[in-house]
KOLVO-663156 format. One record per residue (C-alpha): residue in three letters; z negated, x, y; chain; residue number from 1. Coordinates in steps of 0.2 Angstrom, whole numbers. Example, Ala and Ser with C-alpha at 12.3 -4.5 7.8 and 13.67 -1.06 7.14 Angstrom:
2
['ALA',[-39,62,-22],'A',1],
['SER',[-36,68,-5],'A',2],
This chain:
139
['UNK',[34,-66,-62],'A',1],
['UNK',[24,-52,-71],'A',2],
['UNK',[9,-58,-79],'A',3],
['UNK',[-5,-49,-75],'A',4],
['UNK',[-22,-44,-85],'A',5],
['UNK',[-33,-50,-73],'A',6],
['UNK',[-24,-64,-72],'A',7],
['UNK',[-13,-60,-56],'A',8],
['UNK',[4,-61,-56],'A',9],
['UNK',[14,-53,-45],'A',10],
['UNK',[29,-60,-35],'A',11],
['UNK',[46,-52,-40],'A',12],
['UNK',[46,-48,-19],'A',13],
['UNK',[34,-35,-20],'A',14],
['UNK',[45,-23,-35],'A',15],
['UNK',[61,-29,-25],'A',16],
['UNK',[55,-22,-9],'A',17],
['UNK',[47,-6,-14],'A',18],
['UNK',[63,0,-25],'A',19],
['UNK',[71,-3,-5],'A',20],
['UNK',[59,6,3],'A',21],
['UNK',[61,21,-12],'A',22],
['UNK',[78,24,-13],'A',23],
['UNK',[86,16,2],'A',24],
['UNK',[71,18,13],'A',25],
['UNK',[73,3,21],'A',26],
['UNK',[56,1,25],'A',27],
['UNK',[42,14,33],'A',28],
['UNK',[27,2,24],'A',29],
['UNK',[23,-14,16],'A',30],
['UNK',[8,-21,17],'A',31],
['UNK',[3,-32,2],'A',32],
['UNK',[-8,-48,-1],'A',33],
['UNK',[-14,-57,-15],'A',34],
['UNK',[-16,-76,-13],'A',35],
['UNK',[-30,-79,-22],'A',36],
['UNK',[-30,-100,-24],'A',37],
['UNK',[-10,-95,-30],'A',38],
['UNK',[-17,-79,-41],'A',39],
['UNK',[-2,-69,-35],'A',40],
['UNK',[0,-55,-25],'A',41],
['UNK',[15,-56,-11],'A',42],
['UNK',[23,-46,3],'A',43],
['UNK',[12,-50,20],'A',44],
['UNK',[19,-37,30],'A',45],
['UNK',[36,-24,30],'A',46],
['UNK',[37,-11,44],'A',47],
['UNK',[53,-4,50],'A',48],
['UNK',[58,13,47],'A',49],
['UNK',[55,19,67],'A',50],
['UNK',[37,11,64],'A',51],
['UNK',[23,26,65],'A',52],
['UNK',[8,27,54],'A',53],
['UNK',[-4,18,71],'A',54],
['UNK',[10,3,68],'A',55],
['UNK',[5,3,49],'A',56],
['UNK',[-15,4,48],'A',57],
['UNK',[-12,-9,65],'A',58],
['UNK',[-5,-20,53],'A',59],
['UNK',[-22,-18,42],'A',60],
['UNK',[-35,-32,45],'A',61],
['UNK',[-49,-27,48],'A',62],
['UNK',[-61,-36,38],'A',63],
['UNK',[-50,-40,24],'A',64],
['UNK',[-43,-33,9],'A',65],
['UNK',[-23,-26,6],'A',66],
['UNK',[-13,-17,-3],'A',67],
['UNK',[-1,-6,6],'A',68],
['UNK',[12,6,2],'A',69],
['UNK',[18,20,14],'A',70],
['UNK',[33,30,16],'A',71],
['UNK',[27,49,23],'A',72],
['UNK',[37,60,31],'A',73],
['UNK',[30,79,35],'A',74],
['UNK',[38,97,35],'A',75],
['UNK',[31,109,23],'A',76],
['UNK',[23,127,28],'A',77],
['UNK',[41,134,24],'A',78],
['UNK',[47,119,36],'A',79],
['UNK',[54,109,23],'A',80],
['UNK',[56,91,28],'A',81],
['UNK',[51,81,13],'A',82],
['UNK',[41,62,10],'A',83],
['UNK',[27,56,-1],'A',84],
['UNK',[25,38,-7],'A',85],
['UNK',[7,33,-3],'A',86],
['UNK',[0,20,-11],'A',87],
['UNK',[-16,13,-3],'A',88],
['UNK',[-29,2,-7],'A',89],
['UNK',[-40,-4,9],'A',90],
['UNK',[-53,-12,5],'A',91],
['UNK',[-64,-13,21],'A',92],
['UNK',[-85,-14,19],'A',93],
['UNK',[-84,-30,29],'A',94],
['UNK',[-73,-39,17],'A',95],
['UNK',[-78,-52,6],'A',96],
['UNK',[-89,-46,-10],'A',97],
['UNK',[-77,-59,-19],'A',98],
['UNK',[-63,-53,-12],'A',99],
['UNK',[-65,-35,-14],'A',100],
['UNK',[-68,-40,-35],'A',101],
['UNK',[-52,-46,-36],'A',102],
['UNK',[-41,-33,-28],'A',103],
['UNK',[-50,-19,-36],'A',104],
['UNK',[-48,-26,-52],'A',105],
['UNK',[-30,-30,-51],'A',106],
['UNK',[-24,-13,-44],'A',107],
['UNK',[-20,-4,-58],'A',108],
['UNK',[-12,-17,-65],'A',109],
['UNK',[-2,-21,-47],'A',110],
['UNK',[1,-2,-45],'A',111],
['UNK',[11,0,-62],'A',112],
['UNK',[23,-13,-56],'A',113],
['UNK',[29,0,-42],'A',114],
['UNK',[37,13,-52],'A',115],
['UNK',[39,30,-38],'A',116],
['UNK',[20,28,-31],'A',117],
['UNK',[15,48,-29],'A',118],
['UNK',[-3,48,-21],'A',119],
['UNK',[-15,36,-20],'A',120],
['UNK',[-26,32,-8],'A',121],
['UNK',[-44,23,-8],'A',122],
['UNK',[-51,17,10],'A',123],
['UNK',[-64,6,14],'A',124],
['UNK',[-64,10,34],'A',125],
['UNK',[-51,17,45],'A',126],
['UNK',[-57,36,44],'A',127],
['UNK',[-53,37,24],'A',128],
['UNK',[-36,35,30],'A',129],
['UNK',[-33,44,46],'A',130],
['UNK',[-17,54,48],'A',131],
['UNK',[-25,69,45],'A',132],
['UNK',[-31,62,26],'A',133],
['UNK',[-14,58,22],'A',134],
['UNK',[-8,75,28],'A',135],
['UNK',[-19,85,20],'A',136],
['UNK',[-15,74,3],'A',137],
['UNK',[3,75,4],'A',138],
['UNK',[6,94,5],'A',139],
């Protein structure tokens, strides 16, 4: 367990996971949740790699806060096929004001514990994060 500054500690999980999903690819996305009467942040969700991007922000409560990192595949203008490493922090208007303290002030913290992340995102409704965002952001 990683001790955190805001007081959050996150589950070994969550760095064993990622490092699959980065070098092995194991996973398309995992979706992240902090317990907060445990004060730890664990893995909620992992998506197979055949999973699309609707299977990942499906996966995304919709008035609740998560973490989430997301494995993205695109061709380049010169039709290179390469992948980006999102990580994304969704943190929806209708979430709890408590809620949405926490997470925000544990992100940093969370994100340096996943060593590989390339872009970061920031959504508070499903637009923020449409396919088209994450296009134009990876390239």
């Amino acid at each position: 367990m990683a001790n955190a500054a805001s007081g959050m500690a996150v589950h070994d999980d969550c760095k064993l996971k990622f490092l699959e999903l980065k070098a092995k690819r194991t996973y398309r996305f995992i979706v992240y949740k902090i317990e907060e009467k445990l004060k730890q942040v664990i893995v909620e969700k992992l998506g197979e790699p055949a999973q699309s991007y609707e299977d990942f922000t499906a996966s995304l409560p919709a008035d609740e806060c998560r973490y989430a990192v997301y494995d993205f595949d695109f061709m380049t203008a010169e039709n290179v096929q390469k992948s980006r490493i999102f990580f994304i922090a969704w943190s929806p208007d209708t979430s709890r004001v408590r809620s949405k303290m926490i997470y925000a002030s544990s992100k940093d913290r969370f994100k340096r514990e996943l060593d590989g992340i390339q872009i970061e995102l920031q959504a508070t409704d499903p637009t923020e994060m449409g396919l088209d965002v994450i296009r134009s952001r990876a390239s």
